[in-house]
KOLLOMAR-323774 format. One line per 10 residues: number of its first residue (from 1); for each residue y, z, x of C-alpha. Coordinates in nm, 4 decimals. Example, Ala and Ser with C-alpha at 12.3 -4.5 7.8 and 13.67 -1.06 7.14 Angstrom:
1	-0.4500/0.7800/1.2300  -0.1060/0.7140/1.3670
This chain:
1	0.5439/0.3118/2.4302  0.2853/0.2918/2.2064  0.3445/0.4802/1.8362  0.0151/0.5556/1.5770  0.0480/0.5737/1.2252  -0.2465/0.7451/0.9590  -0.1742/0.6307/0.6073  -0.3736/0.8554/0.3575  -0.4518/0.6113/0.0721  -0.6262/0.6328/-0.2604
11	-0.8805/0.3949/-0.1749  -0.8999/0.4224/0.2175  -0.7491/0.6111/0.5002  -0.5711/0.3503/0.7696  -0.4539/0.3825/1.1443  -0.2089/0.1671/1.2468  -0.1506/0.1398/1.6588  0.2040/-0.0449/1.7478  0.3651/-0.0750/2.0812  0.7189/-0.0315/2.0347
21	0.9214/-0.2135/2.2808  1.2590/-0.1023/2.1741  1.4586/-0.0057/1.9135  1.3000/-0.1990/1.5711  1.0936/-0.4083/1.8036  0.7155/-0.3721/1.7695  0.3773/-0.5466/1.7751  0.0950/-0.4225/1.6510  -0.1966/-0.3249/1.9185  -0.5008/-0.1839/1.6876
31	-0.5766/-0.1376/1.3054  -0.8520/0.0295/1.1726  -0.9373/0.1418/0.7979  -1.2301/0.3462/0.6081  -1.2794/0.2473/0.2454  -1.3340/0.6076/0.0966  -1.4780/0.6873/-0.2299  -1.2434/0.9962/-0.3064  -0.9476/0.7956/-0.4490  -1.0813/0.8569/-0.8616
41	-1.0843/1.2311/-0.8470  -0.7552/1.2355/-0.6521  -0.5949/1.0495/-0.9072  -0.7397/1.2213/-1.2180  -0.6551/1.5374/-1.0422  -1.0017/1.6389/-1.0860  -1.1470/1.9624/-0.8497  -1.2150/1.8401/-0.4430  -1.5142/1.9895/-0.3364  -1.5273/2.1732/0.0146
51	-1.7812/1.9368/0.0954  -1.5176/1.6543/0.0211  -1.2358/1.8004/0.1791  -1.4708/1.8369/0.5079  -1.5810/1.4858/0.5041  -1.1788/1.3631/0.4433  -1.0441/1.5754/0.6948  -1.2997/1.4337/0.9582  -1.2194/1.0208/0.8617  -0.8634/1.1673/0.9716
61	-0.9474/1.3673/1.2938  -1.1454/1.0119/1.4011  -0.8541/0.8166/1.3282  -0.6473/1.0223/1.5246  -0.9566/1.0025/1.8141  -0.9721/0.6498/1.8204  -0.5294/0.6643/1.8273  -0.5607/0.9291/2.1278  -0.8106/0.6786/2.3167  -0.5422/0.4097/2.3276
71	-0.2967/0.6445/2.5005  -0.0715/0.6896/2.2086  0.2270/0.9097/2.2570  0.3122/0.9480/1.8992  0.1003/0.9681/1.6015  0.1751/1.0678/1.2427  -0.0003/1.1237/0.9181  0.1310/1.0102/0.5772  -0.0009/1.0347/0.2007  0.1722/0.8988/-0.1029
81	0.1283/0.9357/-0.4753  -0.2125/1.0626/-0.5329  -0.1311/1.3621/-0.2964  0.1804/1.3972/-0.4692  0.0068/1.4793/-0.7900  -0.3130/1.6335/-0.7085  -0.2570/2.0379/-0.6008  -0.5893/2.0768/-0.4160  -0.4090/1.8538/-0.1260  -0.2767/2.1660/0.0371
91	-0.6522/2.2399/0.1387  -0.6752/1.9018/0.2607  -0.3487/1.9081/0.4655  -0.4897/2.2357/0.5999  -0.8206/2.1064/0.7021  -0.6342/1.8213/0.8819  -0.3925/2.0628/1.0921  -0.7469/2.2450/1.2256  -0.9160/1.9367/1.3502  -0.5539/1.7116/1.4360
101	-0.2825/1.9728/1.5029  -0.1127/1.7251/1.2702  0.0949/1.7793/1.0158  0.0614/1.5534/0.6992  0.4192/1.4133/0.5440  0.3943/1.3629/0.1406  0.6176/1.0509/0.0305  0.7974/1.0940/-0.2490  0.8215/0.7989/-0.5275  1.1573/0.7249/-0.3841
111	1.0776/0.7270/-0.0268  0.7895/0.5303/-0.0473  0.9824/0.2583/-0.2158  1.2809/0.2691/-0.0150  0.9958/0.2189/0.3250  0.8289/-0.0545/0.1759  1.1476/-0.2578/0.1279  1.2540/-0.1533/0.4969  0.9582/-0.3089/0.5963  1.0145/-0.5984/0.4228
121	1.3886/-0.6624/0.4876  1.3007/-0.6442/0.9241  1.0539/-0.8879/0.8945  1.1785/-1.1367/0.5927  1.4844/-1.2169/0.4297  1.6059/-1.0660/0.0675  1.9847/-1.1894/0.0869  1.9467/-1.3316/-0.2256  1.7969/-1.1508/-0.5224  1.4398/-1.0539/-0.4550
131	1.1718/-0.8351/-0.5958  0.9381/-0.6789/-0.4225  0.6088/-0.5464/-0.5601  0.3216/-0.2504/-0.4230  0.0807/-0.2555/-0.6689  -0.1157/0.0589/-0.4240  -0.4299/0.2894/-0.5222  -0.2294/0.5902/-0.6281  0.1009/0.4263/-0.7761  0.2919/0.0868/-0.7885
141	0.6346/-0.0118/-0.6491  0.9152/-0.2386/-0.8257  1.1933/-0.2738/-0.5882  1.4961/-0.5331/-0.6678  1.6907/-0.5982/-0.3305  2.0032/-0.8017/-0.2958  2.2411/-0.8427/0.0021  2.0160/-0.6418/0.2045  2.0184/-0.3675/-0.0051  1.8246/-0.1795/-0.2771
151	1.9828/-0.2345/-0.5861  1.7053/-0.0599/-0.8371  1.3576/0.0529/-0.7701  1.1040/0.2258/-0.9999  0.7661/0.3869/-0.9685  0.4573/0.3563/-1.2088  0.2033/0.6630/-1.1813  -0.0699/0.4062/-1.1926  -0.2605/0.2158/-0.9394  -0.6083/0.0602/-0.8521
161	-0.8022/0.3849/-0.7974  -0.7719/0.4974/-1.1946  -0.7621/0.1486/-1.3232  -1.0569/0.0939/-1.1736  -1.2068/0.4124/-1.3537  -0.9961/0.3523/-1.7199  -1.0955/-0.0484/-1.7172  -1.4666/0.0913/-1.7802  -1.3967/0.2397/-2.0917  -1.3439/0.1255/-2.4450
171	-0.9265/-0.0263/-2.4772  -0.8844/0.0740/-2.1101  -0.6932/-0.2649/-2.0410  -0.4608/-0.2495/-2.2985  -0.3567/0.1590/-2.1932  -0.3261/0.0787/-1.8584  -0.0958/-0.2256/-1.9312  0.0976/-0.0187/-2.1537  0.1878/0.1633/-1.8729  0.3977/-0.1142/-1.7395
181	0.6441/-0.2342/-2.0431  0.9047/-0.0382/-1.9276  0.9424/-0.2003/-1.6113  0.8547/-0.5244/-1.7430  1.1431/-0.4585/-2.0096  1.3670/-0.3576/-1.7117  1.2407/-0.7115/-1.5017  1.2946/-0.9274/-1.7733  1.6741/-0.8680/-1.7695  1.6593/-1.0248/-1.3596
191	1.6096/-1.3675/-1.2195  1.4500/-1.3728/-0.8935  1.4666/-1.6199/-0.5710  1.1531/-1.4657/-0.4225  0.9138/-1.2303/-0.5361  0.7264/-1.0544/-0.2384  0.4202/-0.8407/-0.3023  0.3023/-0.6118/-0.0134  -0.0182/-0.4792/-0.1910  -0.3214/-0.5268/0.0091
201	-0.5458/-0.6805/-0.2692  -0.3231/-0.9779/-0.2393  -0.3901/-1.0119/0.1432  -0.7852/-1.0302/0.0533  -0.6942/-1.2519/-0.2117  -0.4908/-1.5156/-0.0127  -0.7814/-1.4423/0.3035  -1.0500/-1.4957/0.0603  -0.8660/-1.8249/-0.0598  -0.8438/-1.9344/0.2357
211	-0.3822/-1.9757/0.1978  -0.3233/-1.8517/0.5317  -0.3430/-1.5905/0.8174  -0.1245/-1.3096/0.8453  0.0583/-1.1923/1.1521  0.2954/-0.8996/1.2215  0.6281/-1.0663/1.1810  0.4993/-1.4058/1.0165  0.6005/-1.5928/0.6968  0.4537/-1.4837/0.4348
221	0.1350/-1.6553/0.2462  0.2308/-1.8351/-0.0701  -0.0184/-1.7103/-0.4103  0.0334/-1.8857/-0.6843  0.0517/-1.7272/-1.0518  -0.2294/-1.9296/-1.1049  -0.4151/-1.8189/-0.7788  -0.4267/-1.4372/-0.8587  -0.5180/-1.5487/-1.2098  -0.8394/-1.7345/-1.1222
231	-0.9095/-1.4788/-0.8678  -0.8747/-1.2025/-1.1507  -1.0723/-1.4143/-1.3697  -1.3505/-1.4987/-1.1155  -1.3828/-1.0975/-0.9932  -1.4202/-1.0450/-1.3928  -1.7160/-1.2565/-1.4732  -1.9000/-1.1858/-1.0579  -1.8725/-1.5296/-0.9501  -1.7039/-1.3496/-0.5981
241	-1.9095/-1.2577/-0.3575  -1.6476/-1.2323/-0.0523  -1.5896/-0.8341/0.0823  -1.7605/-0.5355/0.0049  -1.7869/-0.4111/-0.3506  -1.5321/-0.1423/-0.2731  -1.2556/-0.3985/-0.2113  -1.3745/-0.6109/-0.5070  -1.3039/-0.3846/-0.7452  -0.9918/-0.2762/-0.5571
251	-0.9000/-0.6884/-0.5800  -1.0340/-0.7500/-0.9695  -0.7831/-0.3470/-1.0700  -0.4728/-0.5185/-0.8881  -0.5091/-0.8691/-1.0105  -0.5698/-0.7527/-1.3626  -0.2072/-0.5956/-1.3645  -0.0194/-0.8433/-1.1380  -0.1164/-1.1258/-1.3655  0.0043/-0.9287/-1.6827
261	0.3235/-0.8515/-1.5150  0.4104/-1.1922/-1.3222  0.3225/-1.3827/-1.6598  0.5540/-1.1640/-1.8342  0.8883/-1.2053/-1.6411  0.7732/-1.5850/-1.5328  0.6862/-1.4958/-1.2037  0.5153/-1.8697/-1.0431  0.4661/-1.7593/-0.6739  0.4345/-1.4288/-0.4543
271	0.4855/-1.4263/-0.0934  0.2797/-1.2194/0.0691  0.3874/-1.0129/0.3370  0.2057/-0.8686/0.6039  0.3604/-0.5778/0.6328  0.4410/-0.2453/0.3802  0.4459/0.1228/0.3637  0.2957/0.2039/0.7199  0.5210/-0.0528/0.9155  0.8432/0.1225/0.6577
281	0.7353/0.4894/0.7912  0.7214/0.3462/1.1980  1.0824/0.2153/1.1019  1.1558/0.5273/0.9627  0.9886/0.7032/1.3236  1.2012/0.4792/1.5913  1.5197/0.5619/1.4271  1.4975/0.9170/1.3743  1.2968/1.0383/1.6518  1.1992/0.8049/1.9360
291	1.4729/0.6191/2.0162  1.5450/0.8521/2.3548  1.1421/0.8020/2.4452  1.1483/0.4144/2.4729  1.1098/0.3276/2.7876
């Protein structure tokens, strides 16, 4: 049975196709993403125009086309922080129902943590204590996990989409750093046996690198500190020239913050998994609602 889901992002909208084979037993078929240019106004809260609410709603109603074509009996729609914040969404949600019929499921800050680490858990193991980090484009995600189980999590109202705006302006670094002592005073209080990031700057970071391919339900790719460093550093003064602009400056926002954080609590290595918030949410899907539809 094959299961679709559309992740509403700050920085670009994704469909993700998996074919479920039983219970918590997947592969994915087809994945597809549009870099938008909407995420800065959505996270300043600044006014969507009608114009911009039409062109969102139809990157969704194609997603959900190109999910229909592959026979999909189950698709759902998901946004996270930015929609959390940002009132105007209802007119987006609405313009979606028209053109999809689908209904669009805001994440809260808890809930989107507590997916991401589902995610993780099913495909790696965080027996021992672990910390898992989403820096994303609306928010980012500090989960500690030991013995299977969340044992602290905390979300930061800050992610690639306005650092990308704030790092333009005059002591735009330092704010947006601020932002994170309090979790960095809460990490520094934790030793770690693995630190996993799911963000998906790291993935064009390790691809661009050259560390390793990812695969659904592979080991992770090792990043040093002192990868995403040069990487930050290298995106910073143009030497880069790998991916579109878009997911440069996506790549040069996250790398700017995860080196300020992992030097802070002495952080040496991320693992980088292949799999976060939309593989959490089909997790979420099989157990409470298609279990009795496998086939």
């Amino acid at each position: 049975m094959k299961a679709a889901i559309i992740d509403l992002g700050a920085n670009s909208f994704h469909l993700e196709i998996f074919d479920v084979k039983q219970k918590n037993i997947y592969s994915v078929v087809d994945r597809f993403s549009y870099l938008h240019t909407f995420g800065s106004f959505l996270a300043n809260n600044e006014k969507i125009s009608v114009a911009s609410v039409g062109k969102m709603s139809d990157l969704v109603a194609s997603l959900w086309k190109r999910a229909k074509k592959r026979v999909v009996k189950h698709v759902a729609v998901f946004g996270t922080s930015i929609f959390r914040v940002n009132p105007q969404s209802v007119e987006l949600f609405d313009a979606i129902f028209k053109k999809t019929g689908l209904l669009v499921d805001v994440l809260s800050a808890r809930e989107e943590a507590r997916i991401i680490f589902e995610a993780v858990k099913h495909n790696h193991a965080v027996d021992k204590q672990s910390l898992i980090i989403d820096i994303g484009g609306g928010s980012s995600e500090f989960i500690i996990a030991r013995g299977g189980k969340i044992r602290w999590m905390k979300s930061v109202p800050v992610g690639t989409a306005s650092i990308i705006e704030r790092s333009k302006i005059a002591k735009g670094k330092q704010d947006i750093l601020s932002q994170y002592d309090g979790v960095i005073s809460s990490l520094k209080r934790h030793t770690f046996s693995s630190c996993f990031g799911t963000c998906g700057f790291l993935r064009c970071i390790a691809f661009w690198l050259k560390k390793g391919t990812f695969r659904s339900r592979g080991a992770p790719v090792i990043l040093t500190a002192a990868d995403i460093h040069t990487m930050y550093r290298s995106l910073q003064c143009g030497s880069i020239k790998n991916g579109s602009q878009k997911e440069r400056n996506i790549t040069y926002a996250g790398s700017m913050v995860l080196t300020h954080i992992i030097k802070m609590i002495n952080i040496r290595k991320i693992l980088v998994s292949s799999v976060s918030t939309r593989e959490g949410y089909l997790l979420k899907m099989i157990r409470k609602r298609l279990p009795l539809d496998l086939d």
